[in-house]
N, C-alpha and C positions, 0 to 999 in steps of 0.2 A: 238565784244564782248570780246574777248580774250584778243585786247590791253587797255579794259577797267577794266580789272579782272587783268592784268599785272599794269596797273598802280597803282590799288591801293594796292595791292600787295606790290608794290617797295616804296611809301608814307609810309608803314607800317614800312616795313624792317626796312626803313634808319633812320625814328622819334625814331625805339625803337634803332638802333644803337648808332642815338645822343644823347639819354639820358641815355643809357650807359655809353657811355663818359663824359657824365660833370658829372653822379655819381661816375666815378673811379678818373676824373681829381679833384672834391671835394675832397674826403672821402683819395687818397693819393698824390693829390699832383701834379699828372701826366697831365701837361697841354698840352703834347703832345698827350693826347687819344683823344679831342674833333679833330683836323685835322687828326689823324687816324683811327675814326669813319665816318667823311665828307666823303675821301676819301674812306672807303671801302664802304662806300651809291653808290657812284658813280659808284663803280668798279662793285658794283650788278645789277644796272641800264642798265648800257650798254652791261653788259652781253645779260641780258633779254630782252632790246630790240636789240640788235643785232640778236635774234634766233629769235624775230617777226617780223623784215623789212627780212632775209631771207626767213621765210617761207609766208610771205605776197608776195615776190616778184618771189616766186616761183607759187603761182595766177595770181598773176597781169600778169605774163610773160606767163601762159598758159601753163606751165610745165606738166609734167606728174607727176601725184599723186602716182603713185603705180606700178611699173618697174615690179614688180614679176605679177600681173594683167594681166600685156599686153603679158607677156609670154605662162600665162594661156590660151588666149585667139589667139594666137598664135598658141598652141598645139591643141586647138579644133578644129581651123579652115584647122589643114593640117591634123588632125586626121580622116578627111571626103576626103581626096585626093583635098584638092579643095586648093586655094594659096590666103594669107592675102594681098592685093596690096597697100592698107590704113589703118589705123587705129590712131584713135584722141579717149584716154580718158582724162575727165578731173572731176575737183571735182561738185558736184551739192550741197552739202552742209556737212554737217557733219554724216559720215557713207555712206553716197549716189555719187556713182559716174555714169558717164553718158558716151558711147561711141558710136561712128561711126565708122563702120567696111566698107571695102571697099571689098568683095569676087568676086575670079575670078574663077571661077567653070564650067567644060565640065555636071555636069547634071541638069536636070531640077528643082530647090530647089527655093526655097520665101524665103523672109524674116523672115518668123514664124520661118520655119527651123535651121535657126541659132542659134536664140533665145533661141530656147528649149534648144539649144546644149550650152548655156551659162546659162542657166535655173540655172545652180547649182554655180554658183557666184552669192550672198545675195548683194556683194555690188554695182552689178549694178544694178542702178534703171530705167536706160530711155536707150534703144540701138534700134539705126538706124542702117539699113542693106542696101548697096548697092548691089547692083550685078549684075556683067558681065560674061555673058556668054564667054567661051573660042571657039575659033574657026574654 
C-alpha cells in the first residue's frame, strides 16, 4: 500500500516539476530547466524509494521493529527475578506487533502470567510464552 501511495506521489512530484520547467524554459529562455527538472524527478524518486526497499527489507529480513519494545519487555521479564533466554518480535501489521518470549524461571508461573505483565504494552497484539522451569 505504501509503495503504491509512494508511486503515485513521485508521478505527481516530477509531471508538476516538468512543467515547471518547460514554463520557465518558455516564458525565459532557460533550456537548461527542462534537464534540471528531469533530473531533480529522479533525485526524488530514488530518494523515496530507497527509504521503501530499506524498510521493506527490513520485513522481508525479519528484523526487529522496535529496539526500545524489546527492552521493555526485557525489564518485565527480570523485574519477576525470572531470565529472558528467547525473544522474537516482529510486525503483524500496522500499529500491531507480535512476540515469543522464551522465560527461564525457578517458580511456578504460566503463560497468562507473563502476559499480564506485558498487559501494558498496546502494541502488542499476539504474545506466545515459553517456559522453562530452572533447575
Amino acid at each position: 500500500m505504501r509503495a503504491a501511495v509512494i508511486h503515485v506521489a513521485a508521478d505527481a512530484a516530477v509531471s508538476v516539476l516538468v512543467i515547471v520547467g518547460l514554463l520557465f524554459a518558455r516564458a525565459f529562455g532557460w533550456l537548461w530547466m527542462d534537464p534540471l527538472a528531469g533530473t531533480a524527478g529522479a533525485l526524488v524518486i530514488a530518494s523515496w524509494s530507497f527509504g521503501l526497499i530499506r524498510d521493506a527489507a527490513g520485513v522481508l529480513l525479519d528484523m526487529s521493529p522496535d529496539r526500545a519494545l524489546e527492552e521493555r519487555i526485557h525489564g518485565a521479564v527480570r523485574a519477576q527475578g525470572d531470565q529472558l533466554t528467547d525473544l522474537h518480535v516482529w510486525r503483524l501489521g500496522p500499529g500491531h506487533l507480535g512476540a515469543i518470549l522464551a522465560v527461564e524461571t525457578h517458580e511456578a508461573r504460566g503463560p497468562e502470567f507473563y502476559r499480564e505483565k506485558l498487559s501494558h504494552l498496546p502494541m502488542l497484539s499476539h504474545v506466545t510464552v515459553e517456559i522453562h522451569r530452572a533447575g
